[in-house]
N, C-alpha and C positions, 0 to 999 in steps of 0.2 A: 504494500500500500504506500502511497505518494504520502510523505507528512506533508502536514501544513504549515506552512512559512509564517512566526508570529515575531515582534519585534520586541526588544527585549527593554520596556517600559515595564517595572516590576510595582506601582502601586496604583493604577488607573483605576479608578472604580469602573463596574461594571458596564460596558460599552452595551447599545444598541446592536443584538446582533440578525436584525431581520429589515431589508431594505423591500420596497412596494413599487415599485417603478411600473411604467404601465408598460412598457414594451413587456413586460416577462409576464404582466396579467394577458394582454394580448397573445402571447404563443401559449398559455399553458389552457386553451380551452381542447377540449375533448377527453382531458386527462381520467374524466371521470365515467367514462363511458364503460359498459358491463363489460368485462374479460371474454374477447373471443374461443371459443373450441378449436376456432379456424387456424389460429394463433400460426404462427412458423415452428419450426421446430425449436428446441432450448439451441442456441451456440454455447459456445466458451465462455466465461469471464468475461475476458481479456476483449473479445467481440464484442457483447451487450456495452463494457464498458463506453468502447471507443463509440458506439452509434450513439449512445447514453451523451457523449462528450460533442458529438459533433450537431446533437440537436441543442445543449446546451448552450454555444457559442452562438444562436441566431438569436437565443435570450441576450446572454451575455459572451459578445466577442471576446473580452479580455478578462473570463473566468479565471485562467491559467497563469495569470498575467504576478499573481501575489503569495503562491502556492494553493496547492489545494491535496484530497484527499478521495478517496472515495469505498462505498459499501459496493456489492454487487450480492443478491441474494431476491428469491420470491416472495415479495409482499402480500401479495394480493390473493395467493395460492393459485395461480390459474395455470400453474405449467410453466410460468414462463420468469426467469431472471429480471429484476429493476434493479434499477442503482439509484442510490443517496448519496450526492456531492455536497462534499465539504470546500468551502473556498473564502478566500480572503478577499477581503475588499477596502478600498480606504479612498484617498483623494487622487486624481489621474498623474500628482508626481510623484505620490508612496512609492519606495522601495521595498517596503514591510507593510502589511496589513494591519490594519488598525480595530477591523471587527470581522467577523464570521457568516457567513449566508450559507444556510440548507438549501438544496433544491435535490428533491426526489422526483425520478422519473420513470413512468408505469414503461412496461412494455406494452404496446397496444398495436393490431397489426399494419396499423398507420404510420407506425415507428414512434418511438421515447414519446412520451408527452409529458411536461412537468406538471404537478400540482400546482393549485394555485396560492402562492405566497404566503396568505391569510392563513393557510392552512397548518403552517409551518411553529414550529415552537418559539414561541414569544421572550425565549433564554438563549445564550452564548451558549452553543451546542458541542458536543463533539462526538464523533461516532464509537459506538464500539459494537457492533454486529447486527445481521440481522440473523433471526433464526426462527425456526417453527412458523414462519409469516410475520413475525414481528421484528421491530427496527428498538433496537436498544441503543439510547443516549445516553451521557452526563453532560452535566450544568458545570462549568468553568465558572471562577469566581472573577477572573480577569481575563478578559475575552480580549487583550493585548498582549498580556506578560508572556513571555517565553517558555517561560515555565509555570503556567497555571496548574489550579486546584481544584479538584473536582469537589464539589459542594450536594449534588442534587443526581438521582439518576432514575433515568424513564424508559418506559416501554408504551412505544405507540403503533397501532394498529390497524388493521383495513376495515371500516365502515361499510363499504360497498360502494366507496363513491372516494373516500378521501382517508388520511390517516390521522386517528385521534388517539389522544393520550390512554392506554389502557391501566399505568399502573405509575406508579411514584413513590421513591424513596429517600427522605435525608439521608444525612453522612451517618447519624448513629444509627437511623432504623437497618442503613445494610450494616453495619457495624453488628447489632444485634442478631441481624438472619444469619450475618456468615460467622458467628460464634460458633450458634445452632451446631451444626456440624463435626466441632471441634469439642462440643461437648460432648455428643454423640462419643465419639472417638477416644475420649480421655477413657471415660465409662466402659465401652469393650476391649481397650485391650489394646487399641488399634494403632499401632507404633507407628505403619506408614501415615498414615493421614495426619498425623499428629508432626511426623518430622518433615514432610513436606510443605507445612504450614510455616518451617525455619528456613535459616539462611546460613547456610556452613560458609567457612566456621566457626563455629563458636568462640565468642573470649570465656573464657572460663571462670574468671575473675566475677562475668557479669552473674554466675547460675550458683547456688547455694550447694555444693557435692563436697564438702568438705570431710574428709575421712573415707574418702570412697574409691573405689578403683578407679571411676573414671577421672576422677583428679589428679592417681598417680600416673594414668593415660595421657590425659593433656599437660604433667609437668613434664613428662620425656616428650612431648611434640612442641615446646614451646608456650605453653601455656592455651595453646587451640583445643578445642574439642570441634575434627571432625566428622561426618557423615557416621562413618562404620563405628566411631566409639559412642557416640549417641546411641546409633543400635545395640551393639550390645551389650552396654552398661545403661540400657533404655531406662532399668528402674532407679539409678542412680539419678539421673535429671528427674524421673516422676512416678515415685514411691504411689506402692497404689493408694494410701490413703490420701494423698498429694493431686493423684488424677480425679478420685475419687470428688476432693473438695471442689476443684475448677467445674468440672460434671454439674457438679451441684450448683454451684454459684450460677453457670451461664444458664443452667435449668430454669432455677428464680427467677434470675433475671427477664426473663421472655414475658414480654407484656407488661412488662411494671411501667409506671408510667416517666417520660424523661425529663428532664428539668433543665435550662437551660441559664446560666447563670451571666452578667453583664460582659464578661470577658469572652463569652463565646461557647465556652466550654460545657458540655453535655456529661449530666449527672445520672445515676437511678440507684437505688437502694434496695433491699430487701432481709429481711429477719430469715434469718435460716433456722437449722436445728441446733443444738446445743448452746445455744446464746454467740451464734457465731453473725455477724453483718458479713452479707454479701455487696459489694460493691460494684460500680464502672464509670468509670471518667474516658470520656470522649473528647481530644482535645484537638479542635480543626488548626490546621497552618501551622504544626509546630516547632518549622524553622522560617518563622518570617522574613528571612531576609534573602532565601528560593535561592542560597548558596549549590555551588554545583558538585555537594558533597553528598554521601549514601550512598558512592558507588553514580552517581549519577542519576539516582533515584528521584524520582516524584512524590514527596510522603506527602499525603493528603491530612494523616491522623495522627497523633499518640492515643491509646487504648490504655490505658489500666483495669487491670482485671480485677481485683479484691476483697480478699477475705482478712475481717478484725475478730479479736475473740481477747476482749478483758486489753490490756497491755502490748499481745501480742498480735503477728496476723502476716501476713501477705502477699503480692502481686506478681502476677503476670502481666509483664510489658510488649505489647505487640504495637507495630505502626500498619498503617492500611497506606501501604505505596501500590499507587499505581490502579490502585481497586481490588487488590490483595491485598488481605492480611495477611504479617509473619511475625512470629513469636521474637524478639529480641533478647529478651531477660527476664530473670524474674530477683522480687526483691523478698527478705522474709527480716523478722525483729521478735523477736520477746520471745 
């Protein structure tokens, strides 16, 4: 996939990312006309794209002009491949893009036809798949910055005529879903899903294994703990009553209600069993300054996971880069 080309202004508030020109109301009629049986056959990709690209350019000649991106997948379900272009747009001497424009185009056996504008998400968009017939987004929180932050993520859908919002998520309601799983996983046992959620390798320093084999493992490796000692010193990072408690917590946690505090930060609480609080702090943008460090990462989040009991207690530290979550560390006291 083509990235899209953004300019590296790191505190813009949120740009307009949906332009209404009438030349592009003008081309996008028919768009909504019922899916032919007659349809052609599916092409490649690579095909849909470029016919996808070349009706574009009677919208917009100089689509191409500021980068752009694009989906290729079945919206509509009718047999037939459409694509959703991502592209930049700004003033006719921009060298860089200043904001974002969607344009989705059906296949219809007329060839591409776009939807019409109106239709389009009223948020700085950006792609991430279509699948089962539906087009999944997220919301950037700076629809200039170079390195934007996903804030908001959607799933929109075919109506029979056009594509509307079917589902919507904050940063902690996915935050929450994609726990779901990993609590799952704490609970049976389940080491792969569990280690796949990491990022070898490990500092050692960051994980509580003190007195443990895998500590005397990663002091002969430099103090790393990776991939293969995680596995098989698996209970040494996560004692079953250890998994047991995360299990528990992100169990609670599910549906409680979230709390959102002036700094930004997303809270929820819950009473467990034994007089233990279950916790999670959700904390958006937590290197504001979109330094080019993480490996090159995009962290959207910090996560804290936790559990208090009297004095003592505690947490699993995961970031959500990228739109994964991975476990980074965990912290314990009392």
């Amino acid at each position: 996939m083509r990235k899209t080309l953004m300019p590296s202004l790191l505190m813009l508030a949120l740009a307009a990312c949906q332009s209404g020109d009438k030349a592009a109301a003008a081309a996008q009629t028919g768009a909504t006309a019922t899916p032919s049986p007659a349809a052609a056959a599916p092409s490649d990709p690579k095909q849909t794209a470029e016919r996808a690209f070349a009706a574009l350019r009677k919208i917009d000649p100089q689509f191409e002009r500021l980068g752009y991106s694009e989906l290729v997948g079945d919206i509509d379900q009718d047999g037939q491949d459409d694509v959703a272009v991502l592209y930049g747009t700004g003033t006719p001497d921009a060298t860089m893009a200043a904001m974002q424009k969607l344009v989705v185009l059906m296949t219809r056996p007329g060839g591409p036809q776009a939807l019409p504008q109106s239709d389009m998400p009223d948020f700085c968009p950006q792609l991430d798949k279509i699948e089962a017939g539906k087009l999944y987004l997220h919301q950037i929180d700076i629809c200039s910055a170079a390195r934007p932050k996903a804030t908001d993520y959607y799933v929109y859908k075919w109506n029979g005529k056009t594509i509307v919002q079917a589902e919507h998520q904050t940063m902690p309601q996915r935050v929450l879903a994609d726990l779901k799983p990993l609590g799952v996983a704490f609970r049976a046992r389940d080491k792969k899903v569990v280690l796949d959620a990491m990022t070898f390798p490990l500092e050692a320093s960051n994980w509580p294994v003190y007195d443990t084999e895998l500590e005397k493992a990663a002091k002969a490796a430099g103090g790393k703990i990776d991939r293969a000692m995680a596995e098989k010193y698996y209970t040494d990072l996560f004692p079953n009553d250890r998994a047991d408690l995360y299990a528990d917590a992100i169990g609670d946690l599910q549906g409680r209600p979230l709390k959102t505090d002036s700094s930004g930060s997303t809270s929820s609480s819950s009473p467990g069993k034994d007089g233990i609080t279950y916790g999670l702090v959700v904390q958006p943008d937590p290197d504001e300054d979109r330094e080019e460090s993480n490996d090159n990462r995009i962290v959207d989040a910090r996560v804290d996971l936790g559990m208090a009991e009297g004095d003592g207690g505690q947490n699993l530290v995961l970031l959500l880069i990228e739109g994964q979550l991975k476990i980074v560390a965990m912290n314990t006291a009392g």
